[in-house]
ROZAMI-533218 format. One record per residue (C-alpha): residue in three letters; x, y, z. Coordinates in pm, whole numbers, padded with zeros to 5 digits, always signed. Layout:
% residues N
ALAXYZ;...
END
This chain:
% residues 515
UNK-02188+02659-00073;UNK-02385+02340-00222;UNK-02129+02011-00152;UNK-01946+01841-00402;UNK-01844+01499-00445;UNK-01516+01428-00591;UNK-01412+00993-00643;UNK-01053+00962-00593;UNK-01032+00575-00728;UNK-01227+00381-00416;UNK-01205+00699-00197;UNK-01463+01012-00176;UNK-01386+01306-00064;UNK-01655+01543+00089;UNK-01610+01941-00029;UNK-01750+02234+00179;UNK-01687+02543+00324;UNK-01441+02550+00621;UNK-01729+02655+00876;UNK-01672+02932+01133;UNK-01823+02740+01480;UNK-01589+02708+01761;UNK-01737+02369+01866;UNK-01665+02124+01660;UNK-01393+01989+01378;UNK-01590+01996+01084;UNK-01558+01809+00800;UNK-01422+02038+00520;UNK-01210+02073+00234;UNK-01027+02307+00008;UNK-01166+02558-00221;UNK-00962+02338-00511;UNK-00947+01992-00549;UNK-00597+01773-00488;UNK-00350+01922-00721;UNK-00082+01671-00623;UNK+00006+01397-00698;UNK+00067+01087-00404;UNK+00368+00903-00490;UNK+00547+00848-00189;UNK+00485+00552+00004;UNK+00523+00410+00380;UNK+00963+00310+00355;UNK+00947+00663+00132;UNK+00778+00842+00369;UNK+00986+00689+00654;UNK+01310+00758+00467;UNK+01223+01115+00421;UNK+01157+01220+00795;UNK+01448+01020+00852;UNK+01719+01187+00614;UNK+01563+01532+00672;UNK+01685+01561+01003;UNK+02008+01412+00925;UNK+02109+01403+01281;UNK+02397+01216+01344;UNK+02552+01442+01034;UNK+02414+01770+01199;UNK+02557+01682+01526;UNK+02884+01666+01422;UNK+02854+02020+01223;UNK+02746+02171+01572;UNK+02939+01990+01760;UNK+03121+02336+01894;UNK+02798+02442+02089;UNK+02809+02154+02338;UNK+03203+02147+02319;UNK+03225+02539+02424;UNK+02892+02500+02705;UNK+02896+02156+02889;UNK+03165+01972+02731;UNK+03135+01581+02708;UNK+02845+01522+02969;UNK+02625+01774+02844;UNK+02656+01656+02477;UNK+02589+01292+02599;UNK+02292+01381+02811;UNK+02184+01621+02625;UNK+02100+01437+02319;UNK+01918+01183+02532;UNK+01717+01498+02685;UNK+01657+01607+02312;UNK+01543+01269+02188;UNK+01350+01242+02440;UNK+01190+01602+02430;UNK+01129+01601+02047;UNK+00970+01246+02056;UNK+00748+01371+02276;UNK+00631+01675+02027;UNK+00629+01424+01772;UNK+00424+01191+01911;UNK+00192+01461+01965;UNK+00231+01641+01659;UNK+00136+01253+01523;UNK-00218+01287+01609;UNK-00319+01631+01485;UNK-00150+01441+01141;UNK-00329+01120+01179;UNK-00645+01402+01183;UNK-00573+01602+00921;UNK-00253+01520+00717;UNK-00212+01851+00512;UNK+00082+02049+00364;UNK-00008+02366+00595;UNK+00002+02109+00899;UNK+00049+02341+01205;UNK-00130+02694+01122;UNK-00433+02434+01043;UNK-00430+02291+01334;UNK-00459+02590+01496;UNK-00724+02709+01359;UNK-00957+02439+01424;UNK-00797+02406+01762;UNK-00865+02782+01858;UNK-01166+02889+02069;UNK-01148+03234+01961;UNK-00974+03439+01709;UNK-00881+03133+01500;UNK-00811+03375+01174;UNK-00515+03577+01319;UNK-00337+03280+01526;UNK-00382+03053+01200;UNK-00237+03328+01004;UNK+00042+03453+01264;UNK+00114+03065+01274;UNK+00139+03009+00933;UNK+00425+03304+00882;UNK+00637+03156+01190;UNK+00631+02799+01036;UNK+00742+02923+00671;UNK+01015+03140+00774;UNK+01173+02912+01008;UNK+01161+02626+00753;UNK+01324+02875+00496;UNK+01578+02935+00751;UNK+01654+02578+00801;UNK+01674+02489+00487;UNK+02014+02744+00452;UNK+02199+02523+00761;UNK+02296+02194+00519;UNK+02452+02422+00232;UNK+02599+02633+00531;UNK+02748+02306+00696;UNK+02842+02159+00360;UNK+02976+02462+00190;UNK+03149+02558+00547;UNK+03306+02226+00614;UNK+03418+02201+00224;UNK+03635+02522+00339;UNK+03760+02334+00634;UNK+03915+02071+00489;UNK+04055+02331+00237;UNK+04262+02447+00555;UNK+04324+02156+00660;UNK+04485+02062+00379;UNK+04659+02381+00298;UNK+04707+02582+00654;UNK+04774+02895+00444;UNK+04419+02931+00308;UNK+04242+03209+00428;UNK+03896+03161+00575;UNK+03713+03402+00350;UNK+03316+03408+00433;UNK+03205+03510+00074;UNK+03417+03181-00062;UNK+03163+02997+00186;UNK+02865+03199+00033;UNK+02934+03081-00329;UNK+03013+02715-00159;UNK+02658+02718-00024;UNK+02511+02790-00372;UNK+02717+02543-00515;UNK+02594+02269-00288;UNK+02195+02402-00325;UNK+02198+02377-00685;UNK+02127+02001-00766;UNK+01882+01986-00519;UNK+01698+02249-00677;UNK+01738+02109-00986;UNK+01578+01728-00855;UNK+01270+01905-00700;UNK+01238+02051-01041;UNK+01241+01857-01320;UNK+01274+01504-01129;UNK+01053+01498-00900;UNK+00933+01170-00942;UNK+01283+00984-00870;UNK+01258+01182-00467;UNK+01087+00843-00360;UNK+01398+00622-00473;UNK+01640+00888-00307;UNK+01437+00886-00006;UNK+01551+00536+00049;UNK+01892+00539-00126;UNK+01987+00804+00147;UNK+01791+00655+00428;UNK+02065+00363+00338;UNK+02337+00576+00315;UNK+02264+00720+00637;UNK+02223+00441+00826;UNK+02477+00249+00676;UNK+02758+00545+00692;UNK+02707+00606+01026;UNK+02852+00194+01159;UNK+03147+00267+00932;UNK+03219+00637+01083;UNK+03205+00489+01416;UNK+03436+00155+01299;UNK+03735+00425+01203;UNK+03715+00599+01456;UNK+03749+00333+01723;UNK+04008+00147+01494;UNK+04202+00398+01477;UNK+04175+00619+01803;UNK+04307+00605+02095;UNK+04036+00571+02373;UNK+03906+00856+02625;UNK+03854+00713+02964;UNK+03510+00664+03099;UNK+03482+00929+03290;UNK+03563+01220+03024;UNK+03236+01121+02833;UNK+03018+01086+03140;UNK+03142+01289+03386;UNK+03312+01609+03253;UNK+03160+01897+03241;UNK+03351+02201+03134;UNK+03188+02576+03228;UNK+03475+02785+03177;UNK+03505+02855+02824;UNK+03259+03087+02743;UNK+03200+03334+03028;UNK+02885+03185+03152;UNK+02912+03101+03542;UNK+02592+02901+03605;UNK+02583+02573+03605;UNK+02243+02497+03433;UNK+02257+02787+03260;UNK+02606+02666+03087;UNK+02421+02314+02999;UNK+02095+02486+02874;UNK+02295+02679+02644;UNK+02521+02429+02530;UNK+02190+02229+02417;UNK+02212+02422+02055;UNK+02415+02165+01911;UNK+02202+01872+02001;UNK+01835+02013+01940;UNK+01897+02153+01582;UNK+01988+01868+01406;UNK+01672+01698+01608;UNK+01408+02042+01503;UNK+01200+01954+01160;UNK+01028+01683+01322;UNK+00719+01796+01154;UNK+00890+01818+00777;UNK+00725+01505+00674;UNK+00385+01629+00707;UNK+00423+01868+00490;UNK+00492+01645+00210;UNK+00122+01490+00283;UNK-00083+01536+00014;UNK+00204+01380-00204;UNK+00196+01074+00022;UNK-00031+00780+00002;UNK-00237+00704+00277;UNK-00120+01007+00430;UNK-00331+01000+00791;UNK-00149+00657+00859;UNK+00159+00689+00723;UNK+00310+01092+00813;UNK+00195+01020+01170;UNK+00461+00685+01186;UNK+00705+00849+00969;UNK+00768+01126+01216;UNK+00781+00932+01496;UNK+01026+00651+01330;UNK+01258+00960+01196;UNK+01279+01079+01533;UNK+01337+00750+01702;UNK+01593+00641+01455;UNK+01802+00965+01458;UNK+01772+00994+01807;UNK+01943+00660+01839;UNK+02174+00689+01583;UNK+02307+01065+01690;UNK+02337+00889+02057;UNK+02606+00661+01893;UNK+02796+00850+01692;UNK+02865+01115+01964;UNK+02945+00882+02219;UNK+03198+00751+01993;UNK+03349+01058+01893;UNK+03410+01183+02231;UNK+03525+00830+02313;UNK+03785+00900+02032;UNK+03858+01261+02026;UNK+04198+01377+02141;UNK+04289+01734+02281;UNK+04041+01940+02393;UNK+04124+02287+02351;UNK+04309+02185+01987;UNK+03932+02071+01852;UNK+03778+02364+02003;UNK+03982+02635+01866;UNK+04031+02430+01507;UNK+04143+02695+01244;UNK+03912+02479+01015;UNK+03606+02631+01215;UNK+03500+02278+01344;UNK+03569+02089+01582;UNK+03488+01730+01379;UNK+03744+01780+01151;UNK+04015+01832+01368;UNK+03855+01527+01581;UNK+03822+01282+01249;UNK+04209+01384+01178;UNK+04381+01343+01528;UNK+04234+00976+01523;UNK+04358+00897+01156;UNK+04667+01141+01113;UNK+04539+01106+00756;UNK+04387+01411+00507;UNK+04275+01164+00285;UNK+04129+00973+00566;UNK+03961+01263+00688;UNK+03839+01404+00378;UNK+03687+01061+00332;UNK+03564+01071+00671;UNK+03346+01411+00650;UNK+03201+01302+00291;UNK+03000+00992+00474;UNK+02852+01292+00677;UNK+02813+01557+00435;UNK+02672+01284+00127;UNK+02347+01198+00360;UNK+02366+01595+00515;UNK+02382+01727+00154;UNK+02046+01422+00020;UNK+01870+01637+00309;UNK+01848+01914+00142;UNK+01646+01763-00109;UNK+01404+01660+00122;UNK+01422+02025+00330;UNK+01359+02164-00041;UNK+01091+01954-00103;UNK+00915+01991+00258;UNK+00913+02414+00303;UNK+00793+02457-00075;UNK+00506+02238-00019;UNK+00450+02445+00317;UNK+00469+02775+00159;UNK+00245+02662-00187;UNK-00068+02566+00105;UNK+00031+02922+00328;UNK-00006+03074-00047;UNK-00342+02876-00173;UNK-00483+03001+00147;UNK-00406+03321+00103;UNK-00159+03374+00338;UNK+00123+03514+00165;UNK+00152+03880-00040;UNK+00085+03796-00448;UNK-00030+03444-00304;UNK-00195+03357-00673;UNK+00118+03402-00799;UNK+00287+03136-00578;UNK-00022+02935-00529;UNK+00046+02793-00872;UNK+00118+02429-00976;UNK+00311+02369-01257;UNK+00115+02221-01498;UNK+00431+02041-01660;UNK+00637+01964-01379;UNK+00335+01858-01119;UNK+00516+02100-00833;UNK+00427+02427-00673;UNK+00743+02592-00925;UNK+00663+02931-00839;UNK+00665+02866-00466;UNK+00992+02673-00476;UNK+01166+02979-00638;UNK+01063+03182-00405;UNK+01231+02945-00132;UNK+01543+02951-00332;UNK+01568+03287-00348;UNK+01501+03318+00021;UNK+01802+03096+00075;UNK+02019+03277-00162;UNK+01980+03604-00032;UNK+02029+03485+00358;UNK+02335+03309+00250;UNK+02463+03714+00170;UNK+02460+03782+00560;UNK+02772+03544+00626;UNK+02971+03731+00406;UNK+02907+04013+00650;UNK+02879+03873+00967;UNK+02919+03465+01034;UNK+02772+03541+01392;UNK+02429+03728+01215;UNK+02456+03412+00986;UNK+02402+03151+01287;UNK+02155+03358+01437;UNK+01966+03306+01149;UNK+02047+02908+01193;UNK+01930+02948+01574;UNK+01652+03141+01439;UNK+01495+02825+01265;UNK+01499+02628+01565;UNK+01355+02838+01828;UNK+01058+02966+01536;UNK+00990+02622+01510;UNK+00961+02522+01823;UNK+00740+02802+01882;UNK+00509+02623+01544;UNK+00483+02353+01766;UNK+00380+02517+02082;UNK+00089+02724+01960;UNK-00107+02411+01858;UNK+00011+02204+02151;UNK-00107+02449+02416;UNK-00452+02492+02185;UNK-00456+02125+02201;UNK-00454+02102+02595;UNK-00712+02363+02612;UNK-00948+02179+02439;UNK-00863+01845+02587;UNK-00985+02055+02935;UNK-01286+02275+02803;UNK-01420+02042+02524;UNK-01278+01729+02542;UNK-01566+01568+02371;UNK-01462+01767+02023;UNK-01142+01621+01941;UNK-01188+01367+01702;UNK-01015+01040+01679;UNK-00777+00980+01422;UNK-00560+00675+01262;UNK-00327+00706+01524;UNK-00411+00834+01915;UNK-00232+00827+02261;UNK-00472+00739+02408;UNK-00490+00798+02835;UNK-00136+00904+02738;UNK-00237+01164+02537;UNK-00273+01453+02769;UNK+00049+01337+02961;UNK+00258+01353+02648;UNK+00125+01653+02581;UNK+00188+01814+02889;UNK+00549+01654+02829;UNK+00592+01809+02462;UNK+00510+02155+02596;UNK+00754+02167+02901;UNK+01042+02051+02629;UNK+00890+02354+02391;UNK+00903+02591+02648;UNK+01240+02520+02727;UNK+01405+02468+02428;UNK+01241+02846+02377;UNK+01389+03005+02656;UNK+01723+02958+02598;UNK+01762+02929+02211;UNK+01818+03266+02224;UNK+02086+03266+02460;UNK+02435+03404+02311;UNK+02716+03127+02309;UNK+02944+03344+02530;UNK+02928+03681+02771;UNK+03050+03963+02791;UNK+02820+03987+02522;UNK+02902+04182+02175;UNK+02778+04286+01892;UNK+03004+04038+01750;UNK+02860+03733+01923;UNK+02509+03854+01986;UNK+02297+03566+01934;UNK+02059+03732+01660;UNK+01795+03506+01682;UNK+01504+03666+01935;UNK+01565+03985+01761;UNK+01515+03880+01444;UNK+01199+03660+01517;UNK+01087+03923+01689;UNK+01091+04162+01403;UNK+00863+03832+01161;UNK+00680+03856+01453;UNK+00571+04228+01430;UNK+00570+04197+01007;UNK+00326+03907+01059;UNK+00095+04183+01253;UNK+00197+04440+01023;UNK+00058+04218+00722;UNK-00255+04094+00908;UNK-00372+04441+00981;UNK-00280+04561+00624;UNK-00381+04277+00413;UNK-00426+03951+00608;UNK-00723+04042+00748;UNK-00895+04130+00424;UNK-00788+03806+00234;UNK-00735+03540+00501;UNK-01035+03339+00570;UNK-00843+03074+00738;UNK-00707+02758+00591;UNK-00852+02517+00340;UNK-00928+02198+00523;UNK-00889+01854+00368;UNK-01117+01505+00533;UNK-01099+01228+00350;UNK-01376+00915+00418;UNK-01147+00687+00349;UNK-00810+00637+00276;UNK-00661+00759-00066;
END
């Protein structure tokens, strides 16, 4: 295919084929030129990695995982262990961005990455990372729409915890995000920093009831308890390793901002810092928060068994004895949890749009569309929609199926970020001299962090699947292996019947200078 030239104001971009050698990363681009526009800037950029994870406000939502497995001390050192295992991925994840800051991020890493068979791990990749970003974008309208119900009970004990009430919650709450990403696009940079306010700015004022109004938990219930016999499990580590659930979710998505890329300016500088400043900051800030709430929280047993279904409510009103108080309390987590969702929105339709330009999903010129009115991948974003519509169905059957599917999106992406991780230390080994150097590198601490990033994968991966509590039933069966399991074999299923006919690996973007 002859090359093309195409000016972008002071920047050119070079257009080829994406070539099929194993040695080197080659400088190539899409089969269509940028369709998006770049509006989002560096504090944007930042403010969107740092609101999508929304961790402070997702670790009080799961606050019953480390509560029910580990108890005080394994929340508190957990979330350090977390921070300090997803920094690591980011950091890593930073310099495949600074490379090649795309929408499709991971499954095109891989595929340069890959020695062999490139195609079908870019294209098993590729259906991993969108289905576990469509499952994470249902857990803030499940958390919102949940909690909502909460302090329903808690204001009238004779409500009746009905799951399809929490179903029609969760739509509730998805609907004005859905409507921003369509027709106002353009006002997500100003909201990006709006929340990144509000969530930064919430959080001091959470913490300032609470130890106002509290009484105060000794030192040595937030450090040293541990508490391993609630849910059956008798090991030690294995009680710990479970209880981790509630402090790596609200930490997974690291990667969200690079999938907003080709809407960002400057993208191989700025998504590398962004995901590394999200992480940082909501490391810190989730750190705080829970040491103050288990500074503050009052019985035990009466948070963990809370008819409102969680824990943080029944925390936030034993330290004010107030509903109002409390109600007030939950909306500075839920506002900033619920401004995520715009982001989440924003992030997996951009991700499933480049898995669909490329070929990569069925009717994929259908969804590969961009709206010529709207300047967004329409098509693709009602397609996540609809995926989070119809998993928001399986609470009404079973809430335990429902969190698997929440677990689900964790451990899948995880596993996103392992595949190109462990193709990135290969290389680094066999053919060290073709990795290119991007905006932003490691350095001599690449291959360590690396190396670091993996070990945290792998174990986050072994024991995401783990159920909550044994004996184990079909009840609380921790759905979430199973279920990957069975993407896992579709993905094959759709290589063999279709992928391999269509997918010719992603389209590859290298700009020779900055945009």
């Amino acid at each position: 295919m002859k090359e093309e030239m195409e000016l972008k104001g002071e920047s050119a971009v070079l257009s080829g084929p994406v070539g099929s050698g194993n040695n080197t990363y080659e400088n190539a681009i899409s089969r269509e030129k940028q369709q998006m526009e770049r509006y989002l800037n560096f504090f944007s950029s930042v403010a969107f990695s740092t609101c999508l994870l929304a961790t402070w406000e997702s670790a009080g939502g799961s606050l019953l995982a480390g509560l029910y497995n580990g108890g005080p001390a394994a929340i508190i050192y957990g979330i350090i262990l977390s921070t300090v295992g997803n920094l690591a991925i980011a950091c890593s994840l930073a310099e495949l961005a600074s490379l090649h800051p795309t929408a499709g991020a991971q499954y095109h890493w891989s595929y340069f990455l890959a020695p062999r068979g490139r195609r079908f791990i870019s294209f098993f990749q590729g259906w991993i990372t969108v289905f576990s970003w469509s499952a994470l974008v249902c857990i803030a309208p499940y958390f919102i729409g949940t909690q909502i119900q909460g302090l329903v009970v808690l204001a009238y004990p004779g409500y009746e915890l009905e799951r399809w009430r929490g179903t029609l919650l969760m739509w509730a709450v998805a609907i004005i995000p859905i409507i921003i990403n369509i027709f106002a696009r353009r006002v997500l940079g100003g909201i990006e920093v709006a929340a990144g306010i509000m969530h930064v700015v919430f959080l001091p004022v959470t913490i300032a009831v609470f130890v106002t109004l509290a009484p105060r938990n000794p030192n040595a219930f937030v450090w040293d308890t541990f508490v391993g016999g609630l849910s059956g499990w008798k090991d030690s580590g294995v009680v710990f390793s479970v209880g981790l659930l509630g402090v790596i979710t609200p930490l997974s998505g690291v990667d969200g901002v690079i999938h907003m890329a080709e809407e960002v300016k400057n993208a191989n500088v700025v998504v590398p810092r962004s995901m590394i400043y999200g992480t940082l900051i909501n490391g810190a800030l989730a750190f705080c928060y829970l040491i103050a709430v288990l500074y503050c929280m009052g019985d035990y047993l009466e948070a963990v068994t809370s008819a409102t279904g969680y824990p943080i409510i029944t925390i936030a009103y034993q330290a004010t004895g107030s509903i109002e108080a409390t109600c007030v309390l939950m909306t500075l987590g839920m506002l900033p949890g619920w401004i995520a969702l715009f982001n989440g929105l924003a992030s997996v339709t951009r991700l499933t749009w480049a898995f669909a330009r490329d070929n990569g999903l069925p009717f994929s010129d259908f969804f590969a569309v961009i709206d010529t009115t709207y300047k967004i991948p329409l098509r693709a974003l009602g397609l996540v929609a609809s995926c989070m519509f119809a998993l928001s169905f399986i609470q009404i059957g079973s809430t335990a199926a429902f969190n698997a599917i929440l677990s689900l999106s964790t451990l899948g992406l995880y596993i996103s970020y392992l595949i190109p991780l462990i193709l990135l230390i290969s290389k680094r080994f066999m053919t060290p001299h073709d990795i290119p150097h991007g905006t932003f590198s490691l350095g001599k601490f690449g291959l360590p962090m690396n190396i670091l990033a993996i070990l945290f994968a792998i174990y986050f991966i072994i024991f995401l699947p783990f159920p909550a509590t044994v004996p184990v039933t079909a009840e609380n069966m921790n759905y979430a292996g199973p279920v990957l399991g069975l993407v896992m074999l579709f993905a094959c299923g759709d290589w063999i019947v279709r992928g391999r006919h269509k997918w010719e690996g992603p389209t590859m973007r290298y700009y020779t200078s900055n945009e």
